[in-house]
Backbone as a ProteinNet text record, in pm:
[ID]
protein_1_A
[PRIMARY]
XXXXXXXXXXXXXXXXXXXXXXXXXXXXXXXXXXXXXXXXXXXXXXXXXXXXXXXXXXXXXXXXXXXXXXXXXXXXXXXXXXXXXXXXXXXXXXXXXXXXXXXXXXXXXXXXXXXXXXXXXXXXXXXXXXXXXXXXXXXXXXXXXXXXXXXXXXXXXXXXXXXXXXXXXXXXXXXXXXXXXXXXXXXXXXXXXXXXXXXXXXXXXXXXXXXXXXXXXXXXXXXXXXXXXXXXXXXXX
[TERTIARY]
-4036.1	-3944.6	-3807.7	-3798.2	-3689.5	-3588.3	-3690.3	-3590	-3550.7	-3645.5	-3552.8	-3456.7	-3440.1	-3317.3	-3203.3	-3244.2	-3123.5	-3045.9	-3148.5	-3111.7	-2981.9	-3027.3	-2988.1	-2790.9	-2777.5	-2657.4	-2569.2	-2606.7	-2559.6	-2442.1	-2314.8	-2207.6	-2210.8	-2184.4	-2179.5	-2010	-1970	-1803.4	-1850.9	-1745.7	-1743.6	-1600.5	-1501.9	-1449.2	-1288.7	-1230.8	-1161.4	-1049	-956.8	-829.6	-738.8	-743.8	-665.2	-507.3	-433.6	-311.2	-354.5	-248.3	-315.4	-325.4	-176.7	-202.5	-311.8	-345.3	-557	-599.5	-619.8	-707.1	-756	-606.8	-579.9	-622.4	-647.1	-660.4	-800.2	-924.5	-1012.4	-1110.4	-1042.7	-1151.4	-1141.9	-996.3	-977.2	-1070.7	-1104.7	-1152.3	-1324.2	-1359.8	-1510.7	-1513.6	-1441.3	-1477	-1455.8	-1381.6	-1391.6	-1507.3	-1561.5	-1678.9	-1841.3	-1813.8	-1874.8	-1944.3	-1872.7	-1900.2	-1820.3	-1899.3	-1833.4	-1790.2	-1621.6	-1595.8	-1432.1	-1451.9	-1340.3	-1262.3	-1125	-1103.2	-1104.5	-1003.3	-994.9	-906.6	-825.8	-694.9	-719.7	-686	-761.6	-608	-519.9	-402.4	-356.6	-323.3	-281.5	-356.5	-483	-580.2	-606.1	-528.2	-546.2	-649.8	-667.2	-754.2	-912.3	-960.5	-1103.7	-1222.4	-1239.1	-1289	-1470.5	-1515.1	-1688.2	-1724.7	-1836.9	-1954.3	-2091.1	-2134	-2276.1	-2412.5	-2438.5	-2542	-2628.3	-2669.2	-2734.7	-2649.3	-2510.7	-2452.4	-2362.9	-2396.2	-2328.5	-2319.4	-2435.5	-2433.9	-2399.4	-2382.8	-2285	-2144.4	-2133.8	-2008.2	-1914.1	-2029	-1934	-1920	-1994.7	-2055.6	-1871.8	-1905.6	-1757.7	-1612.5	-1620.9	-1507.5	-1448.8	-1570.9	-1552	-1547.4	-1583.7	-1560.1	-1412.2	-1346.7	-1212.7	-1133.5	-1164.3	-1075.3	-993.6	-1108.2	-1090.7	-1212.8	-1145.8	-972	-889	-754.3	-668.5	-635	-644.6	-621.7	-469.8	-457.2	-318.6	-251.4	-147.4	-102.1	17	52.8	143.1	265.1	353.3	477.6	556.8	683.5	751.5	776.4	829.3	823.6	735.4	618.9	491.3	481.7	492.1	423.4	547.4	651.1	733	783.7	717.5	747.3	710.3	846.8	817.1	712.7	695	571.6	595.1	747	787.8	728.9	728.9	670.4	754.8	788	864.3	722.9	738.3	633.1	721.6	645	641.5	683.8	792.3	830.7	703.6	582.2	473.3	429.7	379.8	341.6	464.2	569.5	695.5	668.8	675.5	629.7	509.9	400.6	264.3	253.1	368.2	380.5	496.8	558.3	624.9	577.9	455.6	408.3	304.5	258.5	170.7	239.5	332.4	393.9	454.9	511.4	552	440.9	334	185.2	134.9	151	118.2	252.4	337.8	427.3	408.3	385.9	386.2	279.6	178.3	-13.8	13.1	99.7	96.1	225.3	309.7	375.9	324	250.6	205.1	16.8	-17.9	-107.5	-64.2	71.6	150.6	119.7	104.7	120.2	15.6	76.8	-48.1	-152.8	-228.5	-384.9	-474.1	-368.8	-448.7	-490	-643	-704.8	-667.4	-680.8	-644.8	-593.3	-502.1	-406.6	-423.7	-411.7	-399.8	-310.1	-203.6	-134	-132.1	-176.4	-175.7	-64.7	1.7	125.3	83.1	133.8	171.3	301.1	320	508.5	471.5	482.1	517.1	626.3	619.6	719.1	801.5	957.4	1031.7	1036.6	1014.3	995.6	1155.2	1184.6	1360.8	1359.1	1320.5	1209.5	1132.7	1122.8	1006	1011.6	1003.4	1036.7	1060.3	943	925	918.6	934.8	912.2	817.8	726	592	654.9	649.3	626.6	598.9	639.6	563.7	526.5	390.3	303.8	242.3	229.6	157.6	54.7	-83	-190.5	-195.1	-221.9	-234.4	-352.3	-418.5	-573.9	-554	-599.2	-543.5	-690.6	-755.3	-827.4	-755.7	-829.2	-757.8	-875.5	-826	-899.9	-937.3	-1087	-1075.9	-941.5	-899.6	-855.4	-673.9	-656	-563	-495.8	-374.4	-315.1	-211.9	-321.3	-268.3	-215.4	-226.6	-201.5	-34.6	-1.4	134.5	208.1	138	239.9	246.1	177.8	120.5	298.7	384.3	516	573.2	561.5	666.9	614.5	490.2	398.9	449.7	501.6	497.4	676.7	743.2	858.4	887.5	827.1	860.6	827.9	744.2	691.1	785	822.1	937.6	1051.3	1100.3	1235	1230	1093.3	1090.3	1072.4	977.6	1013.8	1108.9	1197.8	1331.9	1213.3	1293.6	1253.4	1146.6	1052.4	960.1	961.9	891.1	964.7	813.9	857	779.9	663.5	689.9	546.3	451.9	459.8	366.6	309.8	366.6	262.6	134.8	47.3	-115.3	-132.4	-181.5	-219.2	-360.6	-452.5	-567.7	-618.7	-641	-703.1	-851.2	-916.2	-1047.7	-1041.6	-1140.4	-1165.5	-1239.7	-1226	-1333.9	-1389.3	-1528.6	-1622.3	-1606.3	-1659.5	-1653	-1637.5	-1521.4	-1559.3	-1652.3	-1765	-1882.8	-1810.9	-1841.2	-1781.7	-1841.7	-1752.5	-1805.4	-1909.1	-2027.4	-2073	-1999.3	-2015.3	-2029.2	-2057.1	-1996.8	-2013.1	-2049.5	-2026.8	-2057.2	-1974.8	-1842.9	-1773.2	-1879.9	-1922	-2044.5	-2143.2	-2218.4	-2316.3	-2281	-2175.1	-2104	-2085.8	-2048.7	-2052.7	-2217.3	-2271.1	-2392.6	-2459.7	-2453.2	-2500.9	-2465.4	-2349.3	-2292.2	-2372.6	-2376.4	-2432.4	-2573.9	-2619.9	-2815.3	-2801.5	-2734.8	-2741.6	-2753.3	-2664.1	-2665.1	-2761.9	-2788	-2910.5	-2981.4	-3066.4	-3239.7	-3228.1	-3192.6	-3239.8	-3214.5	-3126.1	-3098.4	-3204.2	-3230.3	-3372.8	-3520.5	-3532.9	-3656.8	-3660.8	-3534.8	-3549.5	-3627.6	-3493.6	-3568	-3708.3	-3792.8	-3902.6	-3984.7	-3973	-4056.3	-4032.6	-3936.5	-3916.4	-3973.7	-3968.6	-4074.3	-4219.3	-4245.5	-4376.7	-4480.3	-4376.1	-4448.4	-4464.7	-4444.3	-4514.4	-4627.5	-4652.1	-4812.9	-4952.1	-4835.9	-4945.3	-4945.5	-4891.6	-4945.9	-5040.2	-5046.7	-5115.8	-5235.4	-5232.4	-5389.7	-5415	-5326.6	-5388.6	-5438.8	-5419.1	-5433.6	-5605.3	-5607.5	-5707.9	-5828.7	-5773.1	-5885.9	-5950.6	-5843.9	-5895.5	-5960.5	-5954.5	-6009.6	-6159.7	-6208.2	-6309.1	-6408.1	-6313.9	-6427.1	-6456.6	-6358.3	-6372.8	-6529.7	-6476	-6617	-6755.4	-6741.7	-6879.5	-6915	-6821.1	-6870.2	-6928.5	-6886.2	-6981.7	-7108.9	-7120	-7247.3	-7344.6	-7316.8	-7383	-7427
3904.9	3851.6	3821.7	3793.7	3743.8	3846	3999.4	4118.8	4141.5	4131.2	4109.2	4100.4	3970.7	3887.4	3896.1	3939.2	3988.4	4128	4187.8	4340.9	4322.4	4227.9	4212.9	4135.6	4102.1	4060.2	4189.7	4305.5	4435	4445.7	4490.1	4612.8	4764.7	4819.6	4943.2	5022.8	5105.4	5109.4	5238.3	5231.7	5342.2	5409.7	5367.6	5490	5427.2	5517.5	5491.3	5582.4	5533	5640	5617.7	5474.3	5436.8	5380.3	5418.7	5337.6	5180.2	5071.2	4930.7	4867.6	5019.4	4971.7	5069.1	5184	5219.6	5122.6	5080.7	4985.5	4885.5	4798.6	4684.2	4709.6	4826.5	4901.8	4919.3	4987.2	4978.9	4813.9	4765	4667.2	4597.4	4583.1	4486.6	4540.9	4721.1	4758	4748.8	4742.1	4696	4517.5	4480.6	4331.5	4245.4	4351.5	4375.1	4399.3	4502.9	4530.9	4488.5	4327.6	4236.9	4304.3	4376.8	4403.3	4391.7	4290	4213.8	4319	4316.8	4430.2	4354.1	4410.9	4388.8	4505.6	4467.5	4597.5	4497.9	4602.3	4581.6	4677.1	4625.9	4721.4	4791.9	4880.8	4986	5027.7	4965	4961.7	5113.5	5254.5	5352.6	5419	5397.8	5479.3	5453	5385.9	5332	5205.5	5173.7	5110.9	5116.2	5040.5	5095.7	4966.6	5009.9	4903.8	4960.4	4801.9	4816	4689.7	4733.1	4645.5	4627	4547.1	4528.2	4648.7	4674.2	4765.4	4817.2	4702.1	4754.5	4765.1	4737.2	4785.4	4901	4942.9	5114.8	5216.5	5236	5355.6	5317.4	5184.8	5147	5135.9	5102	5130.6	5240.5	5351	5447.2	5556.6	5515.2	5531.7	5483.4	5384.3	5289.3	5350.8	5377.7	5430.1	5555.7	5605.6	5756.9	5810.2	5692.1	5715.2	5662.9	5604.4	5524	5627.9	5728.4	5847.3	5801.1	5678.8	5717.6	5730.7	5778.6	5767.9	5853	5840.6	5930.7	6017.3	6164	6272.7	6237.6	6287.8	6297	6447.5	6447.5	6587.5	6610.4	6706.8	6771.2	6761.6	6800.3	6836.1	6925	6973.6	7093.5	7079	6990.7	6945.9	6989.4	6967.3	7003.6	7149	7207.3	7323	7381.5	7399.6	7497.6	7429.2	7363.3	7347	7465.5	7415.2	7539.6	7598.3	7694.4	7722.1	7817.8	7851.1	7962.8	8077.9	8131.9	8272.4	8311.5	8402.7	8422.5	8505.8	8418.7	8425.6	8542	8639.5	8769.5	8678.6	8743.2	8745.6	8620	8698.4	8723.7	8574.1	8544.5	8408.2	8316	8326.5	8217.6	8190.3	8207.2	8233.6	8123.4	8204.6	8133.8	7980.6	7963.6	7809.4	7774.1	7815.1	7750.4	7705.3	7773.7	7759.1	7637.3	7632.1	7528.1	7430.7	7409.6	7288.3	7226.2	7310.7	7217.9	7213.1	7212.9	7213.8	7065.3	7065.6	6938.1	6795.7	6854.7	6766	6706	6781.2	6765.1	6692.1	6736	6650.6	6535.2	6478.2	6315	6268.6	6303.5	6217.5	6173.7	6261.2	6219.6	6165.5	6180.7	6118	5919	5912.9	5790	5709.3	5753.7	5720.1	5587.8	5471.9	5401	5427.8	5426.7	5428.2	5585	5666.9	5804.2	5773.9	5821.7	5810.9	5960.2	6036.3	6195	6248.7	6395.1	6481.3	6615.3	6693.2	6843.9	6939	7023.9	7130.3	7192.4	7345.3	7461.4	7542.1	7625.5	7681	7857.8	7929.9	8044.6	8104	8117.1	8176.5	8314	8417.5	8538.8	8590.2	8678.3	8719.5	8834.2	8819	8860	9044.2	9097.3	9257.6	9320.8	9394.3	9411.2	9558.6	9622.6	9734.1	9736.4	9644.6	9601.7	9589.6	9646.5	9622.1	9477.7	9403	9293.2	9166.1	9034.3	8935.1	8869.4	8874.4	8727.3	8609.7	8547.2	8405.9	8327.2	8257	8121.5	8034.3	7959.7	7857.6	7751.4	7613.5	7533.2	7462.7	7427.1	7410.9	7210.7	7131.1	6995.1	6971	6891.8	6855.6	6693.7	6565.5	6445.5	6407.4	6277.9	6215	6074.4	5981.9	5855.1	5758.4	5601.5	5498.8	5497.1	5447.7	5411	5280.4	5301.4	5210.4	5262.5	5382.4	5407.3	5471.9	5455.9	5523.5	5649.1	5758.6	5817.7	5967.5	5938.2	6071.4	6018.2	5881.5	5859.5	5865.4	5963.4	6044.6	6175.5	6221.3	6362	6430.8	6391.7	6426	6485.1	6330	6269.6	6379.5	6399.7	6487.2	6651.8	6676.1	6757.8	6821.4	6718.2	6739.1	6706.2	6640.3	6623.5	6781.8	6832.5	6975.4	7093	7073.6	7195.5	7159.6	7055.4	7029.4	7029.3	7061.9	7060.8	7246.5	7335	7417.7	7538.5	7591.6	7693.2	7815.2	7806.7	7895.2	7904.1	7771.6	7696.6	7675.1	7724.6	7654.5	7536.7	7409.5	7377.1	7370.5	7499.3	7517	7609.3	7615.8	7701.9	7620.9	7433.1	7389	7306.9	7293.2	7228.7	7129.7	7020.2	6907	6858.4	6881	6857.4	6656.3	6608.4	6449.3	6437.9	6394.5	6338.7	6234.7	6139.1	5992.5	5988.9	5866	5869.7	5749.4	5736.5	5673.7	5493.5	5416.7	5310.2	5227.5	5128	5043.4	4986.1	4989.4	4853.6	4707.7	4648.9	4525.2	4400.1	4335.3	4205.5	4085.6	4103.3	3990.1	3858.7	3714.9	3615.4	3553.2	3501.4	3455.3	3530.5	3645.2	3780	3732	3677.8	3667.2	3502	3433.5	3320.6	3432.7	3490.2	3550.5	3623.6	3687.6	3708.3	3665.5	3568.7	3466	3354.1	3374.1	3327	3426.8	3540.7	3628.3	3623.8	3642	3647	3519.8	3405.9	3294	3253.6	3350	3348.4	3483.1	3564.7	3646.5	3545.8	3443.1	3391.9	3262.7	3209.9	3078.9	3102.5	3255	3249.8	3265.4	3358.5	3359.2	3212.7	3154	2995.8	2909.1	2929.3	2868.2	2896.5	3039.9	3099.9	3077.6	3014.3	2996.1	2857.4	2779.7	2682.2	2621.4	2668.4	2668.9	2702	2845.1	2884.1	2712.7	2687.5	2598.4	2454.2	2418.7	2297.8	2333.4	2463.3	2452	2502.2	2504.4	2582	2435.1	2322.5	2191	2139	2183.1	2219.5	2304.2	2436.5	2552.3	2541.3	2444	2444.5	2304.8	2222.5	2123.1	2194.4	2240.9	2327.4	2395.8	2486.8	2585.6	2491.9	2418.4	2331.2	2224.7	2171.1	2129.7	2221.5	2347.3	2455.8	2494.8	2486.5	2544.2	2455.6	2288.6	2191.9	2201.7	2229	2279.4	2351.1	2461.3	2621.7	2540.6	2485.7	2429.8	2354.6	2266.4	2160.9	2211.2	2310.7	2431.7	2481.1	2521.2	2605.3	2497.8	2373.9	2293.9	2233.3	2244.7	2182.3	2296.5	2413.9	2513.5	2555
7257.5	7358.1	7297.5	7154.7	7074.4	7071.9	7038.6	6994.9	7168.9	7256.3	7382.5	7425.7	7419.7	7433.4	7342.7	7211.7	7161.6	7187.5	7235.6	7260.2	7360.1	7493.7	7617	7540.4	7438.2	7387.2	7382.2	7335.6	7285.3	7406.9	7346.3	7403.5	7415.7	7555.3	7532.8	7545.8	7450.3	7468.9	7568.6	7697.2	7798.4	7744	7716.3	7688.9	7615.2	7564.6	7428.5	7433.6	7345.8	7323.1	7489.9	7521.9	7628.1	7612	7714.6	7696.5	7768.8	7725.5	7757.1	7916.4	7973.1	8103.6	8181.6	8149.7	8205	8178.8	8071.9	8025.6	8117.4	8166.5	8212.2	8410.3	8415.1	8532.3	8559.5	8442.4	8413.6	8450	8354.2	8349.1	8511.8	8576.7	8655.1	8788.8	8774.2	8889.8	8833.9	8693.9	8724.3	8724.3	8738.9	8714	8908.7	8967.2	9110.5	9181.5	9123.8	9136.2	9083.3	9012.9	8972.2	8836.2	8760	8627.4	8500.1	8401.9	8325.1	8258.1	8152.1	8124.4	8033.4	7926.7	7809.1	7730.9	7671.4	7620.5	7489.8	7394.6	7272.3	7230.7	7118.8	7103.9	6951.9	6931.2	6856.1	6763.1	6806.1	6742.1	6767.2	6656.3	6732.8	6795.5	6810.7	6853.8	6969	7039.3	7175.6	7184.8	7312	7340.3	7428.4	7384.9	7438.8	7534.4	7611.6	7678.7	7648.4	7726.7	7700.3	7795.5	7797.8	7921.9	7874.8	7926	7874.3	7853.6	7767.2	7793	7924.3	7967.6	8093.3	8207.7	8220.9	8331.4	8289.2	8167.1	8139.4	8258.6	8301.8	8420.7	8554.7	8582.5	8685	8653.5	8551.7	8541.3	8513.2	8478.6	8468.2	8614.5	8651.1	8844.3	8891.4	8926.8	8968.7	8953.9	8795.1	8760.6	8826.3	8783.2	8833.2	8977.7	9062	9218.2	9206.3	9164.2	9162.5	9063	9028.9	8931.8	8785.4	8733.7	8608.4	8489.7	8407.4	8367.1	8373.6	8409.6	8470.7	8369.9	8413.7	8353	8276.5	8164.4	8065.4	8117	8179.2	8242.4	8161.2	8139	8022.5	8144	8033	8075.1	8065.7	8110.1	8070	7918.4	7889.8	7764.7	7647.1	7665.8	7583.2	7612.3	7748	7803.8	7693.7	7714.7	7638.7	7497.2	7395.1	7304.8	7166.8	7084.9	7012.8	6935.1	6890.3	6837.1	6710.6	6710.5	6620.7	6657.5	6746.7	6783	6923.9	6943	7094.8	7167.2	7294	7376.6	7498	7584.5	7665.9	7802.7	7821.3	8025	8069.8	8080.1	8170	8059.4	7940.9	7924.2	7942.9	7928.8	7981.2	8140.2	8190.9	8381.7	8378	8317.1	8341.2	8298.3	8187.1	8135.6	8251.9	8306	8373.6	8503.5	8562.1	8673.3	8601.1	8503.2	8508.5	8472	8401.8	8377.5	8502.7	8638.6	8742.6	8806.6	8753.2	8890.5	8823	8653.3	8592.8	8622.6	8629.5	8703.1	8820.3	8891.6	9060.1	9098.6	8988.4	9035	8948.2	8823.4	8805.9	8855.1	8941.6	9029.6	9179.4	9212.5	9329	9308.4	9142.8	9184.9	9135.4	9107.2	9121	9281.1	9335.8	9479.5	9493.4	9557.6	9541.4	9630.3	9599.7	9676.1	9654.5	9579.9	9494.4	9394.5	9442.8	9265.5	9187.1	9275.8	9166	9284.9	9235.1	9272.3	9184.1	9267.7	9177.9	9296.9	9187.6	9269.3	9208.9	9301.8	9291.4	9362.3	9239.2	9278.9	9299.7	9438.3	9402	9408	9292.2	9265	9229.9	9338.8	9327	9250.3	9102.4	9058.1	9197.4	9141	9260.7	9223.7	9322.9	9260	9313.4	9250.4	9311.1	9371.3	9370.4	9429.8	9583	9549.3	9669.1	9813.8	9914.9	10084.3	10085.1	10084.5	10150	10034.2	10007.4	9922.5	9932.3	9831.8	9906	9881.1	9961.7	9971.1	9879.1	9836.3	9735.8	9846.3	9771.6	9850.4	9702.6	9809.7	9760.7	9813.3	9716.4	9795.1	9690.2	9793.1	9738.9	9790.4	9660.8	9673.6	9628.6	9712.2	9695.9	9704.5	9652.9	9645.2	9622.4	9795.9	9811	9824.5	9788.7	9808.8	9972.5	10033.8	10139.5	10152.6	10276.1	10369.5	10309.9	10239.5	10243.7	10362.4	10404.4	10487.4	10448.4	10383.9	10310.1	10436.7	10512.1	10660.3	10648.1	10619.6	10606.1	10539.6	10411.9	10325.7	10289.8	10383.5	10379.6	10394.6	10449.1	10525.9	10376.2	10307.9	10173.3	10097.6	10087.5	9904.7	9949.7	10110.4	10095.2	10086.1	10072.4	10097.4	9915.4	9858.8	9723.6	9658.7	9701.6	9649.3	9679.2	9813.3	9840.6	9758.6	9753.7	9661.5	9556.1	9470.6	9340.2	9317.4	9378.2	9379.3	9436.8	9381.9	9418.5	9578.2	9648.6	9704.1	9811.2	9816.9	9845.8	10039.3	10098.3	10258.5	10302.5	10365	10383.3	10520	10547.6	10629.7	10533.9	10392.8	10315.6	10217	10240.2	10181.2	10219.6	10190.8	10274.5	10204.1	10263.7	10189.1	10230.7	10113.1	10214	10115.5	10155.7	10151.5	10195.3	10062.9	10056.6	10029	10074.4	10065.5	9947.8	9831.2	9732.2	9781.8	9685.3	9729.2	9739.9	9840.1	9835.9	9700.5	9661.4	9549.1	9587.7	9503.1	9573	9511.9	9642.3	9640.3	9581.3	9519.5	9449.5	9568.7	9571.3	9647.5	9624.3	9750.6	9710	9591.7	9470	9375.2	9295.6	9296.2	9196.2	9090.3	9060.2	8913	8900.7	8981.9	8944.2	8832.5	8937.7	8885.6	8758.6	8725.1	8584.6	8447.5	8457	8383.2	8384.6	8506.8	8458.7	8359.7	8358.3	8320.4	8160.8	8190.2	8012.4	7962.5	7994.6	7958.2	7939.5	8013	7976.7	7877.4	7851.6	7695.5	7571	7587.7	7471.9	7461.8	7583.7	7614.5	7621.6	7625.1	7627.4	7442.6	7406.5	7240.2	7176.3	7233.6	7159	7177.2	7330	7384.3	7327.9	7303.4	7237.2	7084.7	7043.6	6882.3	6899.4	7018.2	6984.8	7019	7132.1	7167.1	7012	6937	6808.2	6743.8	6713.9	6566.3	6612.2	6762	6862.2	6799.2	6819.1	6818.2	6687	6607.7	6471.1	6405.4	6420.8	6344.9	6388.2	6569.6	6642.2	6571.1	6552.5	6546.3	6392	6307.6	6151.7	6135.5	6198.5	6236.6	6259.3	6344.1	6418.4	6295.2	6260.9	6121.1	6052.2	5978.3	5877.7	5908.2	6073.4	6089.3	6082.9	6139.3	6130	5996.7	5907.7	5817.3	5698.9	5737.7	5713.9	5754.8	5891.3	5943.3	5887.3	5866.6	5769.2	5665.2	5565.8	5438.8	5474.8	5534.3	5556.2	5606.6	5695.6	5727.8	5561.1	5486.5	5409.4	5264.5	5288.5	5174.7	5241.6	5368.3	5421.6	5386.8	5390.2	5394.4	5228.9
[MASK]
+++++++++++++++++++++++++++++++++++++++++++++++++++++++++++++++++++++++++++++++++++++++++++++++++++++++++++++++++++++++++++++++++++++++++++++++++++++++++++++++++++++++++++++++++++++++++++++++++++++++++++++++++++++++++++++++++++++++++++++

């Protein structure tokens, strides 16, 4: 029962290599969700939060309906940094289309009440040859908190997208919005129940020590009479 109760003390780290404001984002949405939850600063290595062992798989449940931890999205910056090698027409293009698709999906997944965002760009190279021009289009994939009123920015995400790409009209971009899953909610006295919790980790093993060390001046008493007993059987005999 001892190794029990000590077990039940143990930390489990959910996840690491955080900046302090995830972090600070992290814990506040499992501790919402009535799960005790700490970081710790790891100095350059970021920071890393953790929860009790047995609420590991709820908590990483929680998180992950709430979209984190938030994807690290590159930038033009990164996308075209140098490499000492000159890169072809056709890979310059392809970094350029992904670097404004990684742009475009962490500004709007800025938005409050998005947990994640992704855009998909099609930028038709322009053929000079060609009868007709395709079109460029954009396809937006949003994942929002319930009780967001996120139909009331469907206007804005899509007007930020045409003005960021040249050429862009905005009846060719779609915005489609999924709801993520309920935060489960902190019951009545759930941060009670929290802290009771944290607090019987450390009061049953204190308690079970001290119950052993009560009763081991009993059970050596008894040993001792018992074995007074045999002694005395074994000289009558």
């Amino acid at each position: 029962m001892l190794c029990l109760a000590l077990a039940a003390c143990g930390r489990a780290e959910l996840y690491s290599k955080l900046s302090e404001s995830q972090a600070n984002e992290m814990v506040a949405v499992l501790q919402a969700a009535g799960i005790d939850a700490d970081k710790k600063d790891g100095g350059e290595t970021g920071w890393t939060i953790s929860t009790g062992s047995g609420d590991f798989a709820k908590a990483v449940e929680v998180l992950h309906s709430q979209g984190y931890p938030r994807e690290d999205f590159a930038t033009l910056g990164t996308v075209f940094k140098k490499e000492g090698f000159v890169s072809s027409p056709t890979e310059e293009r392809a970094r350029l289309v992904y670097g404004l698709s990684q742009e475009l999906s962490h500004t709007i997944s800025q938005i409050d009440g998005v947990t994640q965002a992704r855009v998909h760009l099609a930028l038709p190279q322009s053929e000079p040859l060609a009868d007709t021009k395709q079109p460029s289009s954009a396809s937006v994939f949003i994942k929002y908190r319930p009780g967001t009123n996120i139909d009331a920015q469907i206007g804005k995400v899509k007007a930020l997208v045409v003005n960021s790409i040249e050429g862009l009209s905005y009846d060719n971009v779609s915005v489609e919005t999924f709801p993520a899953q309920p935060l489960p909610g902190a019951q009545p006295g759930a941060k009670g129940g929290v802290i009771a919790a944290n607090l019987a980790t450390f009061v049953i093993p204190v308690v079970l020590l001290a119950l052993i060390f009560l009763a081991y001046p009993s059970f050596r008493r008894w040993h001792q009479r018992r074995r007074a007993v045999v002694v005395r059987r074994g000289d009558n005999a």
